[in-house]
C-alpha positions, -999 to 999 in steps of 0.1 A, spaced: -635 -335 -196 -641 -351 -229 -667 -379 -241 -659 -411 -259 -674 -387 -286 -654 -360 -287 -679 -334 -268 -673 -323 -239 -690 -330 -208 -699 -300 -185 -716 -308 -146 -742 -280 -146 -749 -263 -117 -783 -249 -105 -784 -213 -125 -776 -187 -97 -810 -161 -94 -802 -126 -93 -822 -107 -69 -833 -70 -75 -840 -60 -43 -820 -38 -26 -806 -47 8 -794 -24 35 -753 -27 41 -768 -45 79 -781 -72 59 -756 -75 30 -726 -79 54 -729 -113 68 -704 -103 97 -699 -78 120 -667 -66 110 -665 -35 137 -671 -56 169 -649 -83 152 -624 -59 150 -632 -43 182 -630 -77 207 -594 -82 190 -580 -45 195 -596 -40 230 -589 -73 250 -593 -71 280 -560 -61 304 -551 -86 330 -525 -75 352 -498 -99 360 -489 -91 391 -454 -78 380 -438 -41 369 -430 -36 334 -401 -22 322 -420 -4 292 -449 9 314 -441 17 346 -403 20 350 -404 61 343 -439 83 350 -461 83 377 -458 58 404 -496 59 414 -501 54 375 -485 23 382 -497 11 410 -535 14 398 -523 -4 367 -509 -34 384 -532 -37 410 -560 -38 382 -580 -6 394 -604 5 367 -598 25 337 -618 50 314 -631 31 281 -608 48 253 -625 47 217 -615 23 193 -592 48 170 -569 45 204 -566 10 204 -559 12 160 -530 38 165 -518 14 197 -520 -18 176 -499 1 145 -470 1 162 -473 -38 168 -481 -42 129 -446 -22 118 -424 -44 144 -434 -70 128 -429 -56 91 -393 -47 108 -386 -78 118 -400 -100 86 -375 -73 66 -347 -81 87 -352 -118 88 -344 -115 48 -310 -106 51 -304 -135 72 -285 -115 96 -277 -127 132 -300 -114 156 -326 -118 182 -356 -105 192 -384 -100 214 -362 -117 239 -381 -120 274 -354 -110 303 -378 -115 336 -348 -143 349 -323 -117 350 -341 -85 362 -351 -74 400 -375 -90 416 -411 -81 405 -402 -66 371 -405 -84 338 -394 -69 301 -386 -81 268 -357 -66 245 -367 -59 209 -335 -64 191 -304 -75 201 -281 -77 169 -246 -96 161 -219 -75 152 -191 -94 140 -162 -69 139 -165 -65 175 -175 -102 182 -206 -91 204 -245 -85 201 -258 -51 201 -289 -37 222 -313 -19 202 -348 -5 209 -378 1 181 -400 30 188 -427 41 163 -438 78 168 -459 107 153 -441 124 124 -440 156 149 -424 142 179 -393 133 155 -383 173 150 -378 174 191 -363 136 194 -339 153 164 -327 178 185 -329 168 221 -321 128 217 -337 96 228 -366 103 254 -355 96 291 -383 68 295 -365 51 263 -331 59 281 -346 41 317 -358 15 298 -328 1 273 -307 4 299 -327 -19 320 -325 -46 291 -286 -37 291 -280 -42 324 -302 -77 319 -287 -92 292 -248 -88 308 -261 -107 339 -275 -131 312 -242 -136 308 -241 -121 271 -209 -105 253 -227 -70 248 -211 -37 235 -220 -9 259 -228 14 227 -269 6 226 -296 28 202 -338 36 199 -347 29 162 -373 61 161 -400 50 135 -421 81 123 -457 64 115 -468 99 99 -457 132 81 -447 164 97 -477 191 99 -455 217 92 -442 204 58 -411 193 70 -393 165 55 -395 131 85 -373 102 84 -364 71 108 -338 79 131 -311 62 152 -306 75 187 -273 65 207 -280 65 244 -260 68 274 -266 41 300 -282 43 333 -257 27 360 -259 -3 373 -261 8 410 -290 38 401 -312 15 377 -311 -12 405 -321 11 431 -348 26 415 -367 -9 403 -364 -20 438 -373 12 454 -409 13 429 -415 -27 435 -411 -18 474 -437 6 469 -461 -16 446 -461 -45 476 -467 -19 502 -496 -8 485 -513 -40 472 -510 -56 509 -529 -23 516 -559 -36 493 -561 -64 512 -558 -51 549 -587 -62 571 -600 -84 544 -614 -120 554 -602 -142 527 -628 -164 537 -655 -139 535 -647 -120 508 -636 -121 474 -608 -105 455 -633 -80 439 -625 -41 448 -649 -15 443 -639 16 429 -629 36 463 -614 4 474 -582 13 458 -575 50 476 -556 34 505 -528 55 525 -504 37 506 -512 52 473 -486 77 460 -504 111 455 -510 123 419 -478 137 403 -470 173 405 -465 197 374 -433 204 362 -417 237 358 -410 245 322 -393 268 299 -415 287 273 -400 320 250 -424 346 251 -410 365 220 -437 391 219 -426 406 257 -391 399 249 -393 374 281 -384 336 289 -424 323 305 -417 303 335 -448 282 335 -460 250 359 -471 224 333 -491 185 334 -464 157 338 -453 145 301 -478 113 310 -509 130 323 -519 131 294 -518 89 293 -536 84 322 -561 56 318 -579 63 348 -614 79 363 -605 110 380 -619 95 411 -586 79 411 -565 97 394 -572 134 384 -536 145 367 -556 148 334 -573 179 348 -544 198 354 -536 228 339 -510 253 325 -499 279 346 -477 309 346 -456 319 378 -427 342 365 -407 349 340 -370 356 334 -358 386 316 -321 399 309 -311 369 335 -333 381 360 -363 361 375 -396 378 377 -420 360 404 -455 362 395 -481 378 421 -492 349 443 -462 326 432 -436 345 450 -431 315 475 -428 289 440 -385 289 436 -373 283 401 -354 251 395 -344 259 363 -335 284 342 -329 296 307 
């Protein structure tokens, strides 16, 4: 701004102090960035009452019902809620990057309407193809660099399988033209610790029928109201409130904790094929004390082996029958 003069004309502002003492990084940060951080990641879970497709379609069925029934569950550090939240962050990149082409597509389409009773879902992408004149189902799974090399060589995971299909079957009662050719978009969020070289993958899957999918949902949301009605059996609603204590939620109606699986496992220094009793794929995901739920504690066990097509029992397993071999 210039003067009838010619100067110029500068608002002055109080001179800013510089202070020399040292503060500690407490005081210098005016925020507390970590619990900031940490109320967004770890919300709360509310159950809704309903199944979910994506959680509780494939796995344990006690998993689920403590899940939906909103039984209690072990506080998981905030690195778990990060890597959980990650995968959120590159569906969205996916989706801005897609929406740049200006191709025809939908997503994050919510198919509650059109699945069985007590089961909600949402499809992540369901593309245009316009040779074919009909949309596309496809699924968007980020994953550790390592999990690629077996999703390589043994295909889409069966819970990914369960799961699309679900959608599929939804979005034809919908009443949309779909092609029965669907895909998981595997997303590796990391590097390979064995040096390999990892890159995104496309995985056709085979559908689930109709008549198997439908009996399952209805089978596992049969089970879910036969145990939440168990909660509140002998319960005064006018006495009580909807609060359950811990022990509250071992009713009869609670399916037992999963089983371990028999699995494969070369044993190349005995020349042998290890048949071994192994945690469920999902133990491992358990969110819950083992006063509930106590699959995390399992172990790996060996009960036989198989050598030049032979099987081998194990002293003390001889009762155990294979149910798979090499």
């Amino acid at each position: 701004m210039y003067t009838a003069s010619g100067r110029s004309s500068i608002t002055a502002y109080p001179t800013a102090s510089v202070s020399e003492r040292r503060y500690a990084i407490s005081e210098l940060v005016p925020l507390d960035l970590t619990e900031l951080f940490r109320e967004r990641l770890q919300r709360p879970y509310r159950p809704s009452g309903e199944m979910s497709v994506s959680r509780h379609l494939v796995g344990s069925l006690r998993h689920a019902m403590l899940d939906v029934a909103g039984a209690p569950t072990i506080p998981r550090p905030l690195t778990d809620s990060i890597v959980l939240n990650t995968g959120d962050l590159w569906h969205d990149w996916m989706y801005a990057t897609i929406d740049r082409t200006g191709w025809p597509y939908m997503r994050e389409v919510r198919l509650s309407p059109w699945l069985p009773d007590g089961w909600r879902g949402r499809a992540d992408l369901i593309v245009w193809h316009p040779e074919y004149q009909a949309f596309v189902l496809g699924d968007i799974k980020t994953t550790k660099g390592d999990s690629m090399f077996w999703i390589n060589k043994a295909g889409a995971k069966e819970s990914h399988i369960w799961q699309v299909s679900a959608y599929w079957h939804a979005l034809v009662k919908m009443g949309l033209p779909m092609l029965e050719g669907t895909f998981v978009y595997y997303f590796p969020k990391d590097g390979s610790s064995r040096g390999e070289v990892v890159l995104p993958a496309v995985k056709e899957i085979e559908l689930i029928p109709v008549r198997q999918m439908k009996d399952e949902m209805v089978y596992r949301w049969d089970r879910m109201k036969e145990y939440v009605a168990s909660l509140y059996e002998g319960r005064n609603p006018l006495l009580e409130t909807d609060e359950f204590g811990l022990f509250d939620f071992l009713t009869d109606e609670l399916e037992p904790v999963q089983e371990r699986q028999q699995k494969l496992v070369r044993n190349s220094k005995m020349g042998v094929v290890d048949l071994k009793l192994v945690p469920s794929w999902d133990a491992q995901f358990c969110d819950f004390p083992d006063e509930l739920c106590d699959c995390n504690t399992q172990t790996t066990t060996k009960i036989g082996h198989f050598k030049d097509g032979e099987y081998v029992p194990r002293k003390g397993y001889e009762d155990v029958e294979p149910v798979i071999q090499p």
